[in-house]
C-alpha positions as CSV (number, residue, x, y, z in Angstrom):
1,X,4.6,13.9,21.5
2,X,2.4,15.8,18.6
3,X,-0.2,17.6,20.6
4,X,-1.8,18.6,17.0
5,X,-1.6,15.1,15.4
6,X,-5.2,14.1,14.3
7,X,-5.4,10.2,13.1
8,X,-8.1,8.8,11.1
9,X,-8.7,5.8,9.8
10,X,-10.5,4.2,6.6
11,X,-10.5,0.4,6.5
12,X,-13.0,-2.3,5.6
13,X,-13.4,-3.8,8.8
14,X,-13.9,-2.0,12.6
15,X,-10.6,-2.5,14.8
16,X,-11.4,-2.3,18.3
17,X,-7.7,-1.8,19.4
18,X,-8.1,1.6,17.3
19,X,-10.7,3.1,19.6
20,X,-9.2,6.0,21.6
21,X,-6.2,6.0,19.0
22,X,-8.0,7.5,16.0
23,X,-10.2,10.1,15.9
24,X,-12.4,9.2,13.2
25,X,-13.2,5.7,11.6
26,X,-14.6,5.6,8.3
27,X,-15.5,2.3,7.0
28,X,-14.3,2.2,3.0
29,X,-14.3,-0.5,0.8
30,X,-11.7,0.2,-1.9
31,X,-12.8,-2.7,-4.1
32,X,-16.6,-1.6,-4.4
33,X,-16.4,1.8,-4.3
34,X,-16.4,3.4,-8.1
35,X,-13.1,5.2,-7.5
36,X,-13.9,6.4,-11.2
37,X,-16.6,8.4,-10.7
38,X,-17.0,8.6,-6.7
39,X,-15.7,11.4,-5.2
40,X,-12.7,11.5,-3.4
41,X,-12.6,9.2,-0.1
42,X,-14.3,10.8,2.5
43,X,-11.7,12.4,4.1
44,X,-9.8,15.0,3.0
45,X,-7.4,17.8,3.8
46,X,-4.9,15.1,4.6
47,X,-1.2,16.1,5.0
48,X,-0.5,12.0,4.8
49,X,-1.8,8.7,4.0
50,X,-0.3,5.4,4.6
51,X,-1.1,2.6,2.3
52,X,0.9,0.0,4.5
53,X,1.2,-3.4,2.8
54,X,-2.6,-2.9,1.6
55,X,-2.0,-2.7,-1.8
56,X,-1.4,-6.3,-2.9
57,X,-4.3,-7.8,-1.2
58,X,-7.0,-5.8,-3.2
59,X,-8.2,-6.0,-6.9
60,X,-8.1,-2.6,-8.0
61,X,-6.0,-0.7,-10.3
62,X,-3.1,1.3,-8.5
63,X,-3.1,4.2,-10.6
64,X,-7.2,4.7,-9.9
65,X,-6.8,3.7,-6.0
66,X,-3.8,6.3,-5.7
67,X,-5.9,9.0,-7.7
68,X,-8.8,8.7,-5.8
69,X,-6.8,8.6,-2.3
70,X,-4.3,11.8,-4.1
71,X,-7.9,13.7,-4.2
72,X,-8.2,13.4,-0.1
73,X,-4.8,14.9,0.5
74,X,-4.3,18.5,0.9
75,X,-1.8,20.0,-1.3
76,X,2.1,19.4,-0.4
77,X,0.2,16.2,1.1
78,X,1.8,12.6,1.1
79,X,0.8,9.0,0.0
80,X,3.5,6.2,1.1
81,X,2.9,3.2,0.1
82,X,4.6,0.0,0.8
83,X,4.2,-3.2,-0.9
84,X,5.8,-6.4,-1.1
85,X,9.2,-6.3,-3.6
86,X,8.1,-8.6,-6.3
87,X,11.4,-9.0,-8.0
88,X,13.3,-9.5,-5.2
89,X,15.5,-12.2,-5.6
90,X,14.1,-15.0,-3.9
91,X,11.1,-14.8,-5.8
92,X,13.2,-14.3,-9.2
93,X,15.2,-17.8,-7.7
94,X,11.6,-19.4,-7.8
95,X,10.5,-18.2,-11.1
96,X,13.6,-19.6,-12.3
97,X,12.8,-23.3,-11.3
98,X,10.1,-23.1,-12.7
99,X,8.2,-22.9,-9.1
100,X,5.3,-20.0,-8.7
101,X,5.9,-17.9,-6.0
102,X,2.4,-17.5,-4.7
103,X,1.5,-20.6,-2.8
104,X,-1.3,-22.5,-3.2
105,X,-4.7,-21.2,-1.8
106,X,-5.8,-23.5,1.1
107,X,-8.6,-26.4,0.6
108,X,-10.6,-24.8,3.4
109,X,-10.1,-20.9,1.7
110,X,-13.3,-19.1,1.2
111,X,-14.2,-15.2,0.9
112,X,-13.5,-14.4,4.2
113,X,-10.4,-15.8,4.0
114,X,-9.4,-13.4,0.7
115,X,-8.0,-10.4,2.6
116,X,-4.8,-13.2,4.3
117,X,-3.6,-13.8,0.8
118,X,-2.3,-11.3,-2.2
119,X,-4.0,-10.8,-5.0
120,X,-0.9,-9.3,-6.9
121,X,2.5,-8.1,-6.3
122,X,4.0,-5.3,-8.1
123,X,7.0,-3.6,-9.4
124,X,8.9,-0.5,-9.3
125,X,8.5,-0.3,-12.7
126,X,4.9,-0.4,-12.5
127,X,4.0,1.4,-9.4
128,X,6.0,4.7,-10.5
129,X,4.0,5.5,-13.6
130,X,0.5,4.6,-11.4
131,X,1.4,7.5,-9.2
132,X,2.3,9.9,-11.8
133,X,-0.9,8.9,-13.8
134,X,-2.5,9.4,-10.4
135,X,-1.2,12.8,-10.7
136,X,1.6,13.0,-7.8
137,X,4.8,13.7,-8.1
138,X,7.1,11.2,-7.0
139,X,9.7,11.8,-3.6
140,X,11.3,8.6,-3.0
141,X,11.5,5.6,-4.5
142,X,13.5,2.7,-3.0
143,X,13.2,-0.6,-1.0
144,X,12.9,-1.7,2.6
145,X,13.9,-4.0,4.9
146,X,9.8,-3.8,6.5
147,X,11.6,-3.3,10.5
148,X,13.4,-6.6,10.5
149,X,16.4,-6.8,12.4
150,X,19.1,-3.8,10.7
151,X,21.8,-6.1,11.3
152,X,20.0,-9.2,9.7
153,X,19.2,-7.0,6.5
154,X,23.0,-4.8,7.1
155,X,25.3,-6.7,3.9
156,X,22.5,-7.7,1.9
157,X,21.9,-6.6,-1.7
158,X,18.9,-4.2,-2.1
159,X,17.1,-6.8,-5.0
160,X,16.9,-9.1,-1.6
161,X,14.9,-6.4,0.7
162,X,11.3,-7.7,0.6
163,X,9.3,-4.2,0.9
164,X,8.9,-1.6,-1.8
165,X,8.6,2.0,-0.7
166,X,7.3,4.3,-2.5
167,X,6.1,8.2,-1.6
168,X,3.9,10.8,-3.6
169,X,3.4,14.4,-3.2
170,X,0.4,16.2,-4.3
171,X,1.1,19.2,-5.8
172,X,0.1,22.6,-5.1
């Protein structure tokens, strides 16, 4: 379908049902690597990367995460990110009762275990800035229904739609 598409891949772990699909791997471990002073991931001249419900599962600041991943796109280049909605209602409803949204970590949880449950949701209101202070310019901004059913999701308030999207554009 897109004869010049070229996929690569940086994730912490090897996924075999990527071989054949992506054209390079590159094994990245956004926690440990000094995004600060490192250079830019080490990939670059990208015209998009996805950051697809990865964000809330590492301990890193956004605004540092989406700098250093803003230096491997080309310019006009793309980040989307999507992320869990944390104020959307249900989880406001819980707050309310005084109930934490997060749930409890298992009694058998250890550190392999880490990367199943989320460290932090985020906002809107918190995510926007991070991308500007990451120096892209914002394109859209909004929330998703994350592929469920349309019709499931079709009369139902935006503050209800679990996923937030958000997309960057690197200038230039």
């Amino acid at each position: 379908l897109f004869p010049a598409l070229r996929l690569h891949s940086l994730d912490l772990f090897d996924h075999p049902h990527l071989a054949g699909v992506v054209e390079r791997h590159v094994r990245l471990d956004l926690e440990r690597i000094d995004l600060r002073t490192a250079a830019p991931v080490p990939v670059r001249d990208m015209a998009l990367i996805l950051l697809a419900e990865v964000l809330e599962h590492l301990v890193v600041n956004p605004a540092t995460l989406f700098r250093a991943l803003a230096g491997s796109l080309r310019p006009g280049g793309l980040l989307y990110v999507s992320t869990p909605n944390f104020l959307r209602r249900p989880v406001r409803e819980m707050l309310a009762q005084g109930r934490n949204p997060n749930a409890i970590l298992p009694a058998h949880f250890g550190p392999e275990d880490r990367f199943h449950h989320h460290v932090r949701e985020y906002t809107m209101a918190e995510l926007l800035p991070a991308l500007t202070e990451a120096g892209l310019e914002p394109v859209a901004a909004g929330y998703s229904d994350a592929g469920e059913d349309p019709a499931s999701w079709a009369n139902r308030p935006r503050d209800r739609w679990p996923v937030l999207v958000l997309v960057g554009r690197r200038p230039g």
